[in-house]
C-alpha positions in Angstrom: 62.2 -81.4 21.4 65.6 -79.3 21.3 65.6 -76.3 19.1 68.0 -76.3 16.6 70.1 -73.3 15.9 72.0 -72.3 12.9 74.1 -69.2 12.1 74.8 -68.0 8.1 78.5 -66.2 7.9 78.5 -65.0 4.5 81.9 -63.6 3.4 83.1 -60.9 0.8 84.2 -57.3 1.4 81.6 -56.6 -1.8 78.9 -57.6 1.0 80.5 -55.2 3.2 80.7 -52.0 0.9 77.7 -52.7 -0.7 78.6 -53.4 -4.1 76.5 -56.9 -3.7 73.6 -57.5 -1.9 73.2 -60.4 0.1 70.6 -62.0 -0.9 72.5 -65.9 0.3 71.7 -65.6 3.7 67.5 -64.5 3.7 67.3 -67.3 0.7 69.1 -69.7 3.2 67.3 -68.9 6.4 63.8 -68.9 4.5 65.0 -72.8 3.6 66.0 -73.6 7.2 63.5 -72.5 8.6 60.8 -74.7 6.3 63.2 -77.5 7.6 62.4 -76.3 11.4 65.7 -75.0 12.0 66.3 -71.6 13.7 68.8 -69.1 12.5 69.8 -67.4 15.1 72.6 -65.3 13.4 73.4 -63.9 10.3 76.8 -62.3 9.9 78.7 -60.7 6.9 82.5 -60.7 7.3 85.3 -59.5 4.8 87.8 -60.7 2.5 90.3 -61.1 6.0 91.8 -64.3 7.9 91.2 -62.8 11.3 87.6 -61.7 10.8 86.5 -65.1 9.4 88.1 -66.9 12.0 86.7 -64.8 15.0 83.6 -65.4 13.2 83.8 -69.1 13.0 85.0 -69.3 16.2 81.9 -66.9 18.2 79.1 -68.9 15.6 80.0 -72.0 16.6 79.4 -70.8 20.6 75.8 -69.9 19.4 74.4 -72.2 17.2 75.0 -76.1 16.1 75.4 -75.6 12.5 77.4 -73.0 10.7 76.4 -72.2 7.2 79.2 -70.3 5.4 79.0 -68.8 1.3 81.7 -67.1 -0.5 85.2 -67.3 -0.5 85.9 -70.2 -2.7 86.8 -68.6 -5.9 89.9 -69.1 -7.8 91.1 -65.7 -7.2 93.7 -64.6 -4.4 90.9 -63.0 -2.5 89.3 -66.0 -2.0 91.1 -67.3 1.1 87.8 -69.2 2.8 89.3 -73.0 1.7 92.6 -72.3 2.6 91.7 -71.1 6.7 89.5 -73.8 6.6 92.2 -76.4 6.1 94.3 -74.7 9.2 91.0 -74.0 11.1 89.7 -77.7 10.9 93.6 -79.1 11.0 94.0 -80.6 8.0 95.7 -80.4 4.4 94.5 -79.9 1.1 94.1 -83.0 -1.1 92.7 -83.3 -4.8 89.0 -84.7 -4.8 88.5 -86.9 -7.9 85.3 -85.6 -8.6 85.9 -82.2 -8.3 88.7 -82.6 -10.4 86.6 -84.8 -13.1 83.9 -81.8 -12.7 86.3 -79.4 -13.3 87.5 -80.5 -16.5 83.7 -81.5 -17.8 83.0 -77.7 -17.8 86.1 -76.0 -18.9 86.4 -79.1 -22.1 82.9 -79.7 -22.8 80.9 -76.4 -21.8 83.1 -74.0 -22.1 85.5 -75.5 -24.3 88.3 -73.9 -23.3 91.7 -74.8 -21.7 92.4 -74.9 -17.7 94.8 -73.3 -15.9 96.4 -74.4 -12.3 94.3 -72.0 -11.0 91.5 -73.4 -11.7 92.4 -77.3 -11.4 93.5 -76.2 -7.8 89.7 -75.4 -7.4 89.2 -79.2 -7.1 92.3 -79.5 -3.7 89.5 -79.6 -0.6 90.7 -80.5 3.0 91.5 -83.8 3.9 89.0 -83.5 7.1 86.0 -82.5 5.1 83.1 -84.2 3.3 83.2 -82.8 -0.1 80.0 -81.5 -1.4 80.4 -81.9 -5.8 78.9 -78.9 -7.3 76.6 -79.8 -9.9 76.4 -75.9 -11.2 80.1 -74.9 -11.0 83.8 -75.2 -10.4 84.2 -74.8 -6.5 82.8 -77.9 -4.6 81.4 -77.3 -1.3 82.7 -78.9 2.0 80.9 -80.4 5.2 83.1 -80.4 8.4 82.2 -81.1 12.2 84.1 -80.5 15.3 82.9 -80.2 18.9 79.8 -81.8 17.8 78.9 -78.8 15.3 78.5 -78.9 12.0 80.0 -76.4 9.7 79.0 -76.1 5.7 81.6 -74.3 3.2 79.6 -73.4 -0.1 80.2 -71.0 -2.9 78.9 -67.5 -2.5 77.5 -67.4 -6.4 73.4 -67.9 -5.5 72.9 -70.2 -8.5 75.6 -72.5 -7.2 74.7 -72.3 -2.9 70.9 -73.1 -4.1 72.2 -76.1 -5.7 74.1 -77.6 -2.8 71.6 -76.5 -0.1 68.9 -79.0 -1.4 72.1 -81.7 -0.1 72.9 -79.8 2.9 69.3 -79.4 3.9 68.6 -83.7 3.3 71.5 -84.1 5.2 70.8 -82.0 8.2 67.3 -83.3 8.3 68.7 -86.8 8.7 70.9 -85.5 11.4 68.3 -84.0 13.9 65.0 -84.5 15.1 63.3 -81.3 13.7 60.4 -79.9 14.8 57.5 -79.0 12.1 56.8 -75.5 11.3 54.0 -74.3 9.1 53.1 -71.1 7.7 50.1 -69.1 6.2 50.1 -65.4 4.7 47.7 -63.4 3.7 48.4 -59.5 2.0 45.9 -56.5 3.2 45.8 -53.6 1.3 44.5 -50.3 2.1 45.3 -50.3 5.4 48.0 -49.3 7.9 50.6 -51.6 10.1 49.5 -49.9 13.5 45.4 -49.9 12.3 45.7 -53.8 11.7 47.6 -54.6 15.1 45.3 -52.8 17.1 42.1 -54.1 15.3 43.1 -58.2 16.1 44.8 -57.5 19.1 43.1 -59.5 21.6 42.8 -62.2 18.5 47.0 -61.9 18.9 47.2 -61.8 22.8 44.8 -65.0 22.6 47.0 -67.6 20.7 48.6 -70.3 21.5 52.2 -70.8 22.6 53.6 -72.4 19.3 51.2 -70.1 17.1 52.8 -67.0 16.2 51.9 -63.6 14.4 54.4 -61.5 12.0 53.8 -58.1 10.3 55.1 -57.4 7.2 54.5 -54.0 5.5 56.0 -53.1 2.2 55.2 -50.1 0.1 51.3 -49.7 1.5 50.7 -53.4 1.7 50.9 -55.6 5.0 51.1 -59.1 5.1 49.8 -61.1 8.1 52.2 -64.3 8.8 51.1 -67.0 11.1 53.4 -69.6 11.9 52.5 -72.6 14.0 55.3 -75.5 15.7 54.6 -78.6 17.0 55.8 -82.2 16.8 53.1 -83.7 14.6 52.3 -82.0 11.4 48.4 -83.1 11.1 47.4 -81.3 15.0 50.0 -78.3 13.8 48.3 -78.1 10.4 45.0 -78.5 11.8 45.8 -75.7 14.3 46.6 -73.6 11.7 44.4 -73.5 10.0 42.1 -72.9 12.9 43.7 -69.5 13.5 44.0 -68.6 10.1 40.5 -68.8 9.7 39.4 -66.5 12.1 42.5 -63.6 11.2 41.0 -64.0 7.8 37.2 -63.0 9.2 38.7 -60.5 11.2 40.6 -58.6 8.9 38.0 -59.8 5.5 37.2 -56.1 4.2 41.1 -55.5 3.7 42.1 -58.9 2.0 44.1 -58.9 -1.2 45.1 -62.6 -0.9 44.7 -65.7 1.4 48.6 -67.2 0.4 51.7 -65.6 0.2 51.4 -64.1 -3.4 52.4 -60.7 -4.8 49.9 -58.6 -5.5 50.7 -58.8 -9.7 49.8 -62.3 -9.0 46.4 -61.5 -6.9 45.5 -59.3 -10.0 46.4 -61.6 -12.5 44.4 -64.2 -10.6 41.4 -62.2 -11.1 42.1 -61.3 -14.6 42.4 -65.0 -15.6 38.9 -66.3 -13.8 37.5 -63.1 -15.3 39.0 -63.7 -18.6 39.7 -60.4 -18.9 42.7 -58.6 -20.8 44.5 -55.3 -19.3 46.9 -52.6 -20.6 48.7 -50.3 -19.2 49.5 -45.9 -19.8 52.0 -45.2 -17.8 53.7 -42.0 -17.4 55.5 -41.5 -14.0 55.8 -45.4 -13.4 57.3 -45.6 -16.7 56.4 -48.8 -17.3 56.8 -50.1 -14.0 53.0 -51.9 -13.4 53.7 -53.8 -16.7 57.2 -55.0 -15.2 54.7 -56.2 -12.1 52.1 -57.3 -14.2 54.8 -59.5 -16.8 56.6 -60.7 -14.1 54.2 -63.6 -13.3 54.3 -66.4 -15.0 51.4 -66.9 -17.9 50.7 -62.9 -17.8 50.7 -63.1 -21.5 46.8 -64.4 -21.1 45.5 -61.1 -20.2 48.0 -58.5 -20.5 48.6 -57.0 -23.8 50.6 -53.8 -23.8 52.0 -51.0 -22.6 52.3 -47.6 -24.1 54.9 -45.4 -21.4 53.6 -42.1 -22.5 56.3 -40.0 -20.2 56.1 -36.6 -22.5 53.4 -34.7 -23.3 53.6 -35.2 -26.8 53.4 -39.1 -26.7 50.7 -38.7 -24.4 49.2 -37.1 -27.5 50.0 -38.7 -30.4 49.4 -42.7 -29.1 46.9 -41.7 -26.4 45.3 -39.0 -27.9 44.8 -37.7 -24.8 43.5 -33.4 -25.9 46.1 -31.1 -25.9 43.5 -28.6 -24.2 43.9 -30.7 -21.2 47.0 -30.6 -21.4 48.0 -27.4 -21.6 44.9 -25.7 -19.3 45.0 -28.4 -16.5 48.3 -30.5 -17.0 49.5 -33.7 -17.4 49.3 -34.8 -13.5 45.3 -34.4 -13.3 42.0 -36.3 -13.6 41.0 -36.0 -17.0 44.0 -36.6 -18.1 44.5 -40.1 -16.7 41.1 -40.8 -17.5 41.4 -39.8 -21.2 44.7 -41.7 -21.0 42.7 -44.6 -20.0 40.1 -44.0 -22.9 43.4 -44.2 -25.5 44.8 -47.0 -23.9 41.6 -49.0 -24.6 40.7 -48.3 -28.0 45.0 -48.4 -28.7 45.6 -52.3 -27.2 42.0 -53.2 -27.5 41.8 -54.4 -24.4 38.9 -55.5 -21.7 40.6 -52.9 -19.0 43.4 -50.2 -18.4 45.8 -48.3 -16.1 46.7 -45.0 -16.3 49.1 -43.4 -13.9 50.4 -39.6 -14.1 52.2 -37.8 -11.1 55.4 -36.2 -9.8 58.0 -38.3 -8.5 60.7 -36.3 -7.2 63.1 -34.9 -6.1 61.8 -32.2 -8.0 59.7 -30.4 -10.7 57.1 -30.2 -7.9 54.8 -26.4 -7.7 52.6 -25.2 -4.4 49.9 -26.9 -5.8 51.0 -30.1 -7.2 53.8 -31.3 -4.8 56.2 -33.9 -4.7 54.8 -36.8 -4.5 51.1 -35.8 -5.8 50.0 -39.0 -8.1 46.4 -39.8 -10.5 45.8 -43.1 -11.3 42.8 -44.3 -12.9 41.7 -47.8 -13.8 38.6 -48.7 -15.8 36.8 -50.3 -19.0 34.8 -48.8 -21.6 31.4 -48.2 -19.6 33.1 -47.3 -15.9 36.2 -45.3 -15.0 37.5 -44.9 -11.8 40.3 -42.3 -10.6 41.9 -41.3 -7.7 44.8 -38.6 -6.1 47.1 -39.6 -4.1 50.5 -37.9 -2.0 53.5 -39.6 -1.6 56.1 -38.5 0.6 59.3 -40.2 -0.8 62.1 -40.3 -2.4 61.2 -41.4 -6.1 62.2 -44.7 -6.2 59.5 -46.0 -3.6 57.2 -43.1 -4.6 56.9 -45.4 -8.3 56.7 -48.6 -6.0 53.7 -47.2 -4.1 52.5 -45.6 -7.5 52.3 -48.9 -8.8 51.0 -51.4 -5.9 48.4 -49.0 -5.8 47.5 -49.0 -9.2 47.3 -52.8 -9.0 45.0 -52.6 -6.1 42.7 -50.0 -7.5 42.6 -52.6 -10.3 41.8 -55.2 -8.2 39.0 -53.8 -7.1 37.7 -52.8 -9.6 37.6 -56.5 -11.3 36.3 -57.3 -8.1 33.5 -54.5 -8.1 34.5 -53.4 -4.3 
């Protein structure tokens, strides 16, 4: 079977400065791929004729299907529909629906009038299928020349997602596509290099169309395999094969056997528990709550937060003993643990975090550096706390700060 290749142009000198992230083109690839499509390219390009059309021009030599976002605004800038129309030879024509679409939003959602420039947001080339947009103004447009296929959508992510469900059905009826399957699993407490020597002959061993990806973000590492093959139920089965044994391999370092973030592991374990947490944050600043709340159905089992940052609010809500305090300091053992012992009786909850540490780029001293962290997790019979250096700048020192946290609370729901 003929692997499919596609390249993502995403276009907008924002992308290029980096006053937007792109975040079209890993959303897009991460969708092609679960369609058995390769990307082999991704390429950002400016707000310029020349660059676009060099770009369209070298893609097409690489890969069978073009995938292009941005451009298709209303605004002079947006010059993707217009070389298009010279690119694919053809001229711009009203579409109907787009037009109809058009006026539906601007007279019955936003109920307010249209102006030529944004009626001529429903003109599309002649030589295109027209795409309608179900989430916007710009409608997208499906081209093919040379026996490649080339898809125009609007660079807004809420719009692209909306069209790519179309685009992908469409592209799946136009190829014979491979299956591809894929199981994660997240590790904690151990490093990228440690893991790749420890199943190394188990990764030198596998099959062709089985492959093995490390992913390591702030002192996690997820272990990807992905497995090809023409008939899902022998891929599947295959995969599940291998998965089995990387998960007996690497068993004591296992946060979670599916692609989950670790909030979601912990709040896993907090809901078969039945369990409640809260957290006393200082130099996350509320960050682990953020983690915590960001999964769906968190309100179950978390209750609170109280961001004691100052000493004084560390005090008054934690009652954590000024003694401490002032003899020992805020970033220390006893104080996160009596911050855990407030945080408890305070949100009357089942278990608590406490975090307190120095995140940089300064007020470090010789002997609490940058980077020097307590966290502590616990309930009311059992407290554990540990120190920890980070070497950072302070942004991922508070991501590390946190994951950690999480997996120190993990374990201790887990009693490892």
């Amino acid at each position: 079977m003929a692997k499919i290749s596609a390249s993502i142009i995403t276009i907008g000198d924002e992308l290029l400065i980096g006053q937007v992230v792109d975040t079209n083109s890993a959303w897009m690839a991460q969708e092609l791929n679960k369609t058995g499509i390769w990307v082999k390219r991704r390429v950002a390009v400016g707000d310029d004729w020349n660059s676009i059309w060099q770009a369209l021009d070298e893609e097409s030599r690489e890969s069978q299907v073009i995938l292009i976002t941005g451009g298709l605004g209303p605004t002079a800038d947006d010059i993707t529909k217009d070389l298009l129309c010279k690119y694919f030879d053809g001229k711009l024509v009203v579409d109907e629906a787009a037009l109809a679409n058009v006026r539906h939003i601007f007279e019955r959602i936003l109920k307010r009038p249209m102006i030529e420039r944004n009626l001529k947001q429903a003109e599309v080339p002649d030589v295109c299928t027209v795409i309608q947009n179900k989430r916007g103004t710009a409608p997208g447009m499906w081209f093919e020349k040379n026996e490649k296929i080339f898809v125009s959508m609007p660079g807004v992510p809420y719009e692209m997602k909306g069209m790519m469900e179309e685009v992908i059905g469409r592209l799946a009826t136009r190829f014979v596509l491979p299956y591809i399957a894929h199981r994660t699993l997240l590790t904690a407490g151990v490093g990228e290099s440690f893991l790749a020597e420890h199943i190394l002959e188990y990764e030198n061993a596998l099959p062709e169309n089985v492959r093995l990806a490390y992913l390591p973000n702030y002192g996690m590492v997820r272990l990807r395999l992905t497995a090809t093959g023409n008939e899902k139920d022998a891929t599947d089965s295959l995969l599940e094969e291998k998965f089995n044994e990387l998960k007996q391999m690497v068993s004591e370092w296992i946060v979670a056997d599916t692609d989950i973030p670790i909030g979601q592991a912990v709040g896993n374990l907090l809901k078969k528990t039945g369990k409640t947490v809260s957290t006393a944050e200082s130099c996350t600043g509320g960050y682990i709550a953020h983690l915590i709340t960001s999964i769906q159905g968190s309100s179950n089992y978390f209750k609170g937060s109280i961001v004691s940052y100052s000493n004084e609010t560390k005090v008054n809500l934690l009652h954590v003993n000024e003694t401490t305090l002032a003899t020992i300091g805020a970033v220390s053992e006893e104080t996160v643990r009596q911050m855990i012992q407030g945080a408890l009786i305070v949100l009357r909850t089942d278990l608590a975090v406490a975090t307190s540490g120095i995140m940089g780029p300064d007020g470090g001293s010789e002997d609490k550096p940058v980077g020097t962290v307590w966290i502590a997790v616990g309930d009311r019979s059992k407290i554990v706390s540990r120190k920890f250096y980070f070497r950072f700048n302070r942004e991922r020192n508070i991501e590390l700060t946190a994951t950690n946290a999480l997996n120190m609370l993990r374990q201790f729901i887990a009693g490892t």
